[in-house]
C-alpha positions in Angstrom: -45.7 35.3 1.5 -44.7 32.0 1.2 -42.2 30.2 3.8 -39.0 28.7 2.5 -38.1 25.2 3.9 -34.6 23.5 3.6 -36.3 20.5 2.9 -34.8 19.4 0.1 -31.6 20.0 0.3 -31.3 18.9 3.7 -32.9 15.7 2.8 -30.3 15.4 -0.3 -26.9 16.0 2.2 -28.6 13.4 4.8 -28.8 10.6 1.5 -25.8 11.1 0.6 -24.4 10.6 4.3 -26.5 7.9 5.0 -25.6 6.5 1.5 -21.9 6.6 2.4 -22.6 4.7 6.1 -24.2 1.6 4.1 -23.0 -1.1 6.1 -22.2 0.1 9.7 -24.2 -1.0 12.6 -26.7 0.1 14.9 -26.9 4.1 15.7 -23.8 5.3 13.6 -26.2 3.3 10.4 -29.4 5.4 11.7 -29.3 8.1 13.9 -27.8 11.4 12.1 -24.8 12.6 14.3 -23.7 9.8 14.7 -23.4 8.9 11.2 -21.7 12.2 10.1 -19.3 11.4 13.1 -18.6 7.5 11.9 -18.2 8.7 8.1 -16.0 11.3 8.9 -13.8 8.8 10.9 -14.3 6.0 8.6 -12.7 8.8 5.3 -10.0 9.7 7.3 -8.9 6.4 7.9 -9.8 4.9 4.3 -7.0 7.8 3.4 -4.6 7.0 6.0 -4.7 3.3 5.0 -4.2 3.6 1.3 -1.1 5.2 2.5 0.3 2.4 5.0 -0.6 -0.5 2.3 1.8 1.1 0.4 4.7 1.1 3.1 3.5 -2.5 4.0 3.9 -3.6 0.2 7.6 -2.5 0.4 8.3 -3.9 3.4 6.8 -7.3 1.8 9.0 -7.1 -1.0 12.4 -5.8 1.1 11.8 -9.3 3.1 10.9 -11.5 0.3 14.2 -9.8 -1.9 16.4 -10.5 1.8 15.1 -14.2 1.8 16.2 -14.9 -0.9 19.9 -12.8 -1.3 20.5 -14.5 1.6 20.2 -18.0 -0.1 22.4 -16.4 -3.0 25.0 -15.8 -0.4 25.1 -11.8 0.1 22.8 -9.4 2.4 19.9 -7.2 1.4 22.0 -4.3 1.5 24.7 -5.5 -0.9 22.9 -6.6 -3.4 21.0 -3.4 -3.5 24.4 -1.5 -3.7 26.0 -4.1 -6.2 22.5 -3.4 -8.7 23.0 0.2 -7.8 26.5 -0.1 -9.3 25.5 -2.3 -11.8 23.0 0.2 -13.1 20.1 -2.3 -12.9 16.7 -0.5 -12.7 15.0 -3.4 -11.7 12.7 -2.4 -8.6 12.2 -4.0 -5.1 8.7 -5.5 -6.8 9.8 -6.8 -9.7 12.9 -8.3 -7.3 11.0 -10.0 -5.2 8.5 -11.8 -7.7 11.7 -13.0 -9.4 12.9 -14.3 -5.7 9.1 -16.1 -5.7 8.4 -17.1 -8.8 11.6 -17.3 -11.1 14.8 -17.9 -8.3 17.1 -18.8 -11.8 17.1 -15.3 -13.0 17.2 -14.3 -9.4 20.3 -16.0 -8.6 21.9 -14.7 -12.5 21.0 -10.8 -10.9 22.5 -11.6 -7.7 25.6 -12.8 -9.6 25.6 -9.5 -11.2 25.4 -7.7 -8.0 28.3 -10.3 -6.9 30.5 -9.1 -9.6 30.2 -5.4 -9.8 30.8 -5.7 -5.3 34.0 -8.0 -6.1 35.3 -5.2 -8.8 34.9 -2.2 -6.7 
């Protein structure tokens, strides 16, 4: 009878690992435990990441949108609750490129916001 090896699937599912650590350094590059450990790590954190640049980008545009309310003459907060009255769905990113890159319709918004907080 003939013996059965592993040998090519095991060779496949060590590419594909060693594939994935392209790039690292030394024994976590090489040496098979040590890669499995070090790609393991490195997915988990490439997940975990993706979520915090989110929260960072938000945070981003809150300051950028607070710089600039601030030179309009009202807080972060109440110009979010005069657009919020207003019904402007204009979002925090959108905001804060205005705030960079076009402050006249920033400062017409926050006039809105100005207006709707002086009627209530």
């Amino acid at each position: 009878m003939v013996r059965v090896t592993n040998a090519l699937s095991a060779h496949r599912r060590r590419k594909r690992l060693h594939k994935l650590a392209k790039g690292f350094v030394g024994d976590r590059r090489n040496h098979l435990r040590q890669t499995k450990d070090a790609v393991m790590k490195a997915l988990a954190y490439n997940y975990h990441h993706r979520k915090i640049k989110k929260r960072d980008f938000r945070r981003l545009w809150i300051v950028r949108i607070g710089v600039a309310a601030k030179m309009n003459g009202l807080s972060y907060s109440k110009l979010i609750n005069g657009l919020n009255k207003a019904g402007c769905l204009i979002n925090r990113k959108m905001l804060s490129e205005m705030a960079m890159c076009d402050p006249e319709a920033f400062t017409v918004i926050a006039g809105v916001a100005k207006d709707k907080l002086a009627a209530a």
